[in-house]
FIGUDO-330113 format. One line per field, with one value per residue (C-alpha): z, x, y; residue in one letter. Coordinates in Angstrom, 3 decimals. Layout:
N
Z	(Z, ...)
X	(X, ...)
Y	(Y, ...)
palum	(a, ...)
This chain:
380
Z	(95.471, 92.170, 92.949, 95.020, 92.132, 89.861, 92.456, 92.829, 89.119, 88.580, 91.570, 89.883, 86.896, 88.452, 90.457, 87.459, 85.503, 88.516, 88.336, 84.500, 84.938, 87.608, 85.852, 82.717, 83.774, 85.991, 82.729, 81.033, 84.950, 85.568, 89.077, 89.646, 93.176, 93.917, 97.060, 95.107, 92.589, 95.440, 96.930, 93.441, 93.255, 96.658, 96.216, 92.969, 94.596, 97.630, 95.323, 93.849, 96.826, 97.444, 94.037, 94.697, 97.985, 95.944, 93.318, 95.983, 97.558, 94.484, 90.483, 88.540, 85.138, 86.056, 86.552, 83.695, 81.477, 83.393, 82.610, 79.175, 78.570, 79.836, 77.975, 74.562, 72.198, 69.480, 70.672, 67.129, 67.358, 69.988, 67.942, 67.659, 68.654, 72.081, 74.796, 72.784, 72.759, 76.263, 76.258, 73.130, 76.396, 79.060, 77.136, 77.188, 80.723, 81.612, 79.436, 78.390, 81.124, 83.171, 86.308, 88.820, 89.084, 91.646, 89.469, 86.278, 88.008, 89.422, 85.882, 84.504, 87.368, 86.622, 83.219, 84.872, 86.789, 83.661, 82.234, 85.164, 85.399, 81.618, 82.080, 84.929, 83.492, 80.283, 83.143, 84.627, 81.329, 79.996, 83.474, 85.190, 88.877, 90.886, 95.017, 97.497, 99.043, 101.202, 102.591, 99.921, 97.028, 94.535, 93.394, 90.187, 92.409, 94.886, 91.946, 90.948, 94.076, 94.024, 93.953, 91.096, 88.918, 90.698, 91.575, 87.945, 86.563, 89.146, 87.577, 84.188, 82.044, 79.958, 82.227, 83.282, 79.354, 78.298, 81.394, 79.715, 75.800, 77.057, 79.061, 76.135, 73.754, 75.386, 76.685, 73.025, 72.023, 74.688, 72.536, 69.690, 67.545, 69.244, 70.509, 67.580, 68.561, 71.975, 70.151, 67.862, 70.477, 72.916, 69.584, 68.688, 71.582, 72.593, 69.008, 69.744, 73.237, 72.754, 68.954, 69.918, 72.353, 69.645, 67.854, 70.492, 70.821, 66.500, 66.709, 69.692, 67.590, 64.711, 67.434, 68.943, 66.236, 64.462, 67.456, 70.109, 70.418, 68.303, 67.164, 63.889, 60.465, 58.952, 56.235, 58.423, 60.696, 57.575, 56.626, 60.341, 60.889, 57.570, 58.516, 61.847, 60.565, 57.743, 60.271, 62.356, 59.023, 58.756, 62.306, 62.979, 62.337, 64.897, 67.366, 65.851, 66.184, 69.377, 71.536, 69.274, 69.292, 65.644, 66.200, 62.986, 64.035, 66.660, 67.454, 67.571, 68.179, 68.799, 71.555, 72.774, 73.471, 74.488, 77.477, 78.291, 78.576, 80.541, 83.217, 84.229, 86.238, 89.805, 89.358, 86.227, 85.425, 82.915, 80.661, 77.766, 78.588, 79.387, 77.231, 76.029, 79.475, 81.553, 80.026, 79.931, 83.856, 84.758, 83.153, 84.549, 88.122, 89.594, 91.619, 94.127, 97.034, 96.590, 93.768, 95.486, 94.774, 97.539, 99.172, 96.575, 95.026, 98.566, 98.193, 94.488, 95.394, 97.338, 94.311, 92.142, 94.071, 94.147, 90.424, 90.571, 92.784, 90.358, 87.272, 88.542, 89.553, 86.448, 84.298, 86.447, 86.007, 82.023, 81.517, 81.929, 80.412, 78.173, 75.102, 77.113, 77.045, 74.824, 71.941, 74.122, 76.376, 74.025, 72.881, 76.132, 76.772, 73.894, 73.508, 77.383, 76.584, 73.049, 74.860, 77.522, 75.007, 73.003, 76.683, 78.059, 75.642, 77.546, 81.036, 82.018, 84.155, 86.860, 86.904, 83.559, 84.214, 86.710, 85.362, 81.917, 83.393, 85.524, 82.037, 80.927, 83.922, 84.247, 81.460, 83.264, 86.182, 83.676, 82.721, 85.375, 86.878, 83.551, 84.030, 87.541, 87.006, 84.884, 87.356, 89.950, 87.799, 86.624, 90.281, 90.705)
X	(92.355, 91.357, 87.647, 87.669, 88.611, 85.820, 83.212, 83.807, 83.974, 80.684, 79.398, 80.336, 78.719, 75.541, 75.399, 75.578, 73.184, 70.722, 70.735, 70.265, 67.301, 65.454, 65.995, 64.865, 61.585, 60.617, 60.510, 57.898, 55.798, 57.069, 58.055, 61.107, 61.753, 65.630, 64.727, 63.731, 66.674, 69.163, 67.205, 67.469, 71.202, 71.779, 69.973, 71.438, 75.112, 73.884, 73.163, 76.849, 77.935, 75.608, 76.937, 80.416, 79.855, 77.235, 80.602, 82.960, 80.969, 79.725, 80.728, 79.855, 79.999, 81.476, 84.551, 85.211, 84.097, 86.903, 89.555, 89.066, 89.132, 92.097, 93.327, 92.490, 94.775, 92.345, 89.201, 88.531, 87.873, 85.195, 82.786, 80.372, 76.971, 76.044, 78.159, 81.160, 79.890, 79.884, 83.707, 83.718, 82.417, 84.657, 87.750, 88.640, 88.085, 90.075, 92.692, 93.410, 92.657, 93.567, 91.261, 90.730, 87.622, 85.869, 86.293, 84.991, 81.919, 81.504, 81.085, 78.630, 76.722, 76.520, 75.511, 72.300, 71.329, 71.217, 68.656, 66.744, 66.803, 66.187, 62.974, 61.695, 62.143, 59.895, 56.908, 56.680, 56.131, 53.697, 51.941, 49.331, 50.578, 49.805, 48.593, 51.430, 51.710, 54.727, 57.486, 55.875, 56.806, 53.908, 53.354, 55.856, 58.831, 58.492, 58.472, 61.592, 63.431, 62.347, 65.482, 65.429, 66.350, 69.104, 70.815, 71.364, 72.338, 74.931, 78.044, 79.694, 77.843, 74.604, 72.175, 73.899, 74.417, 70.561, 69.062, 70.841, 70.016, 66.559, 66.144, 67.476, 65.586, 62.168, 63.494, 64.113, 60.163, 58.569, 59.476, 60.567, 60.455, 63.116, 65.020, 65.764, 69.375, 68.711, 66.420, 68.252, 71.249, 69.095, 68.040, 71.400, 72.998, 70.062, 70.563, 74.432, 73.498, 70.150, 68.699, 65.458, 64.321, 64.667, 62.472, 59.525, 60.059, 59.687, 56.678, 56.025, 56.009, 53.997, 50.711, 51.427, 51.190, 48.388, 45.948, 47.409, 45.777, 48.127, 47.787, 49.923, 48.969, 47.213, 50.045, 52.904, 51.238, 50.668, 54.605, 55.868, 53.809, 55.026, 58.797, 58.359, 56.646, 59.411, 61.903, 60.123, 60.471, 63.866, 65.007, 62.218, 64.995, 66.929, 64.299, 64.381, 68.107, 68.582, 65.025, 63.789, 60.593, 58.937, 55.437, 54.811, 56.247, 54.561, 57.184, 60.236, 62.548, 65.533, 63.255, 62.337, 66.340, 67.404, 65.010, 65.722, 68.998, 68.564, 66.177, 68.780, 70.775, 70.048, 67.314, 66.119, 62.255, 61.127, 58.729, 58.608, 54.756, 53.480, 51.352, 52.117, 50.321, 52.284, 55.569, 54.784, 53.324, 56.908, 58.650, 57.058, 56.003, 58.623, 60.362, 57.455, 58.687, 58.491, 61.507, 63.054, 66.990, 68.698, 68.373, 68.376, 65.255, 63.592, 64.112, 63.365, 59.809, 58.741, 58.669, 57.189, 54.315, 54.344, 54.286, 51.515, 49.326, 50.085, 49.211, 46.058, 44.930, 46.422, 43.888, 41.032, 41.689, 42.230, 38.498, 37.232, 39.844, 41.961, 40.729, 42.213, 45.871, 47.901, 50.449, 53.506, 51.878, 50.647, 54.291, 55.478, 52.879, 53.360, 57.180, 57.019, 54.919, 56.353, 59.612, 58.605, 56.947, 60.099, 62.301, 59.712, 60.604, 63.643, 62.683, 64.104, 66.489, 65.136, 68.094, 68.693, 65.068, 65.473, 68.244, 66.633, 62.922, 65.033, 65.629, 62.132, 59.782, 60.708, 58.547, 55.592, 56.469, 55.487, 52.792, 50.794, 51.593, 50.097, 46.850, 46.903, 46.543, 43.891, 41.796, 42.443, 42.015, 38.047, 37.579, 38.142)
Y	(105.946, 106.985, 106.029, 109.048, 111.302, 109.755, 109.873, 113.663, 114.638, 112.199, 114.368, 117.801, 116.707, 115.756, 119.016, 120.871, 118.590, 118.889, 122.787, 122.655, 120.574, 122.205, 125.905, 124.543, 122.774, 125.929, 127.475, 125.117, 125.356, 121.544, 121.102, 119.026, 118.025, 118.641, 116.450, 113.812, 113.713, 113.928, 110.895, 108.837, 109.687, 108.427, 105.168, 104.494, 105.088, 102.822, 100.504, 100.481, 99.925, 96.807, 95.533, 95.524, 93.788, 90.670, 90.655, 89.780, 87.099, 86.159, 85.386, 88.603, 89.241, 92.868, 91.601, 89.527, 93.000, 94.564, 92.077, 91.292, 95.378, 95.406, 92.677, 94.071, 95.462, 96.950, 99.349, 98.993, 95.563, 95.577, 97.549, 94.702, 94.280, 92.159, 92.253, 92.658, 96.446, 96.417, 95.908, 98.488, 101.200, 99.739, 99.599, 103.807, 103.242, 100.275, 100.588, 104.087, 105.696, 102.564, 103.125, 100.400, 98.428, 100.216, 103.115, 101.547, 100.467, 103.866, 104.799, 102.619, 102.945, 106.701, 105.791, 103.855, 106.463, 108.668, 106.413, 106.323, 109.997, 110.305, 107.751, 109.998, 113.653, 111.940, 110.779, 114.179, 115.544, 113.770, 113.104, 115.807, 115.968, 112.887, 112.781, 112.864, 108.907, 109.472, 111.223, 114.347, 111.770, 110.680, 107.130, 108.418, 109.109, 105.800, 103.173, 104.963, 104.192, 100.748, 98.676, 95.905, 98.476, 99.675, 97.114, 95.327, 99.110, 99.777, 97.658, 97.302, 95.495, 95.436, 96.705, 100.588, 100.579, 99.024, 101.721, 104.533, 103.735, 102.967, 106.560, 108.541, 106.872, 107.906, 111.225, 111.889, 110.092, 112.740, 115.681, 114.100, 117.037, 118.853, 116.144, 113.585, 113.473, 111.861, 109.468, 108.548, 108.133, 106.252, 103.961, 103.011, 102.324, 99.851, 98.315, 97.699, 95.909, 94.114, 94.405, 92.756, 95.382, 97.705, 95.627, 95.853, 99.595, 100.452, 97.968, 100.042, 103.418, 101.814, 100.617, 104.068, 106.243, 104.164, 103.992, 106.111, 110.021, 112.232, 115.876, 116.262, 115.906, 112.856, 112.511, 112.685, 110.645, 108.120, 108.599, 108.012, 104.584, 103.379, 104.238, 102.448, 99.169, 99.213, 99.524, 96.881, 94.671, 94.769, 94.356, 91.683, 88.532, 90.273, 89.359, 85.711, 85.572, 86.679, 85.107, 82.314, 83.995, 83.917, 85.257, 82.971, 79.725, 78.186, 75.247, 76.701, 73.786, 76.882, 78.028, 75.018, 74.048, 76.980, 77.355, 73.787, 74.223, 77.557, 75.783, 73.333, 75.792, 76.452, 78.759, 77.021, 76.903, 73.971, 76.715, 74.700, 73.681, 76.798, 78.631, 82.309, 83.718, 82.011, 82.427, 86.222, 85.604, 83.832, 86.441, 89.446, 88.230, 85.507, 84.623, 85.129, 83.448, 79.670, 79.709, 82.165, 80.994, 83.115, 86.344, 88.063, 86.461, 87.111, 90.555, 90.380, 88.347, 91.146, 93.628, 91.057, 91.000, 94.564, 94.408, 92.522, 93.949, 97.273, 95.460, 94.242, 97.647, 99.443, 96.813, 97.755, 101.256, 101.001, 99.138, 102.681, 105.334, 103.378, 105.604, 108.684, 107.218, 109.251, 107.917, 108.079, 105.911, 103.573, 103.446, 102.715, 99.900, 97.894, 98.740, 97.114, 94.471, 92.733, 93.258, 91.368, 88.397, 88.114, 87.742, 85.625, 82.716, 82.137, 82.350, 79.310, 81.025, 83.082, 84.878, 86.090, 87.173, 89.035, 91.560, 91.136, 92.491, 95.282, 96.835, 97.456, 97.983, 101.378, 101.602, 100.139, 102.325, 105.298, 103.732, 102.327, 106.329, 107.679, 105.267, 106.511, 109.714, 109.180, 107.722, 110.824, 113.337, 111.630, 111.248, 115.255)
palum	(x, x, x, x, x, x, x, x, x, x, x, x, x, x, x, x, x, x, x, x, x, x, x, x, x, x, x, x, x, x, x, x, x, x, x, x, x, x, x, x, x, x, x, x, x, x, x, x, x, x, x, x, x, x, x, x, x, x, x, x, x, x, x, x, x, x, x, x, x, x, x, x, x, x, x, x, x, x, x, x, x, x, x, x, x, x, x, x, x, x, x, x, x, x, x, x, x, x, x, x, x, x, x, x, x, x, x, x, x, x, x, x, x, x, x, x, x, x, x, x, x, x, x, x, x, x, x, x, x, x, x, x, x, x, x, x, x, x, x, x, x, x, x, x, x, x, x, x, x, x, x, x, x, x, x, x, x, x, x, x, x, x, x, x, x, x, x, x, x, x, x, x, x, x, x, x, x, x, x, x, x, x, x, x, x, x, x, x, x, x, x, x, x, x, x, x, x, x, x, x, x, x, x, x, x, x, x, x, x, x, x, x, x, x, x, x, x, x, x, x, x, x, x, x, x, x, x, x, x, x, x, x, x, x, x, x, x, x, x, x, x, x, x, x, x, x, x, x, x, x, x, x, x, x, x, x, x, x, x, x, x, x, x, x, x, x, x, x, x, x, x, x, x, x, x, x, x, x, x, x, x, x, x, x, x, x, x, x, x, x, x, x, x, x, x, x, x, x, x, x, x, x, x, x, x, x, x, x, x, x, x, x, x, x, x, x, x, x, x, x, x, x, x, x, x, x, x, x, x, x, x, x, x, x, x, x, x, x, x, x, x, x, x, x, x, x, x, x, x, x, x, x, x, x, x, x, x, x, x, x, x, x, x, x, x, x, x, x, x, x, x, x, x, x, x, x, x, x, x, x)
């Protein structure tokens, strides 16, 4: 009964968040399509819905979250990084305020479509307005709905909590001058939950600011790449720790075991003889089809090839206008693609892929829109 209750005070909040957004974006002459939001909140709740159906048939990590919050006597205790922080979130939830399951996952769900939100509110301000393709949506809003994404940040666990780090922490990068507090929000949290995708997005910052086209002063320019490759520097063994991936070791017998031991499950890939471009290929672009595990990875093979079809005409586009591609874009590119080295070292499990990949290509969604654009607006 008490999912009821949550859903409507979720609902209040995002009907108030909704108005907020749309006022202040008239203000700075961005449109915001109400339509369009209502159509991302229903998906996102359909897809909560579609979760808690796969957990009953199936063994879900959502559930063991729930339990072992309950189960905990210290919230103190939890405050660790990795999933332990996951059950640092859940615990107020579970315990204290002692709501059911359903209820729980209601929650974190919300908290995924906050980073989706967050991630979409940062591409229609940086992007010039893009063609209608259908239904009056632009290319922008119809990656958003796709459903990978979703479906891995509709239930408790790391994904709602990765989506939302991840959306704040680029929400705060578009106008980072005035919004350092969602940055540095969106930073932490994504340290707490995965350090080596913080990693990718500081090394991110560093390429970014360094080659990317940005209009502030040379010096402070100078002082900002040296804080990000310093803070690259020190969080680099994080990315060694948790991957195996040591950009200066190029047989890593830690990588090596760990994605053999990953590729003996049921929708295990042997990846220890592929070269980088092919880990990176297996990473980004399968299942597609053939190792398809289940429904699941049918559906899930559709959208790779999606992605792929995208990427091959985002690289075609980017031989001619790559030099007009802002900073923030460059940030996003390389944030999306060392993140996406580091996680391919341990594709062995399609799986673990799959939600893992759900996190970041949002951030290709931005991007291959940005690139887009680019091409339309040359062609007017």
């Amino acid at each position: 009964m008490d999912v009821i209750i949550v859903f409507l005070i979720l609902l209040g909040i995002y009907q108030l968040q909704i108005d907020h957004i749309i006022k202040n974006y008239a203000v700075k002459y961005i449109y915001i399509d109400k339509r369009f939001l209502n159509h991302l909140f229903f998906v996102h709740m359909l897809f909560y819905v579609l979760y808690l159906a796969y957990s009953y048939y199936n063994r879900s990590d959502s559930g063991m979250y729930y339990v072992r919050a309950q189960s905990v006597q210290s919230w103190g205790g939890l405050f660790q990084t990795g999933t332990m922080f996951i059950d640092f979130v859940n615990y107020p939830f579970a315990r204290i305020f002692r709501l059911s399951y359903y209820s729980v996952m209601l929650v974190f769900s919300f908290f995924g479509f906050q980073g989706l939100l967050l991630l979409y509110l940062a591409g229609k301000e940086n992007i010039p307005s893009l063609p209608l393709k259908y239904a009056g949506f632009s290319m922008l809003e119809l990656l958003f709905l796709l459903p990978n994404a979703h479906f891995w940040s509709a239930s408790i666990g790391k994904g709602s909590v990765m989506i939302l780090g991840i959306g704040l922490f680029f929400y705060g990068l578009s106008r980072f001058n005035v919004r350092i507090l969602h940055l540095l929000i969106g930073g932490f949290i994504v340290y707490m939950v995965r350090k080596h995708i913080l990693t990718g997005f500081i090394l991110g910052i560093g390429v970014g600011l360094l080659f990317g086209n940005i209009k502030i002063n040379k010096f402070l320019k100078f002082i900002l790449v040296c804080f990000a490759f310093i803070g690259f520097y020190f969080v680099y063994g994080n990315l060694i720790e948790e991957t195996g991936f040591d950009f200066t070791d190029e047989n890593n017998e830690s990588m090596e075991h760990l994605s053999s031991e990953l590729a003996k499950s049921n929708s295990g890939v042997d990846i220890n003889n592929y070269n980088q471009f092919f880990k990176l290929f297996t990473f980004l672009y399968r299942p597609l089809f053939v190792d398809a595990p289940n429904l699941i990875g049918v559906f899930t093979s559709i959208e790779d090839l999606l992605y792929l079809i995208l990427t091959l005409q985002m690289l075609k586009i980017l031989l001619v206008h790559f030099k007009r591609v802002n900073s923030f874009f460059v940030i996003l590119f390389i944030s999306f693609l060392v993140t996406s080295l580091a996680l391919a070292q341990i594709t062995g499990n399609l799986g673990i892929a799959v939600r893992q990949k759900a996190q970041i290509f949002p951030l290709f969604f931005l991007f291959y829109a940005k690139v887009l654009s680019l091409s339309k607006f040359s062609k007017k």
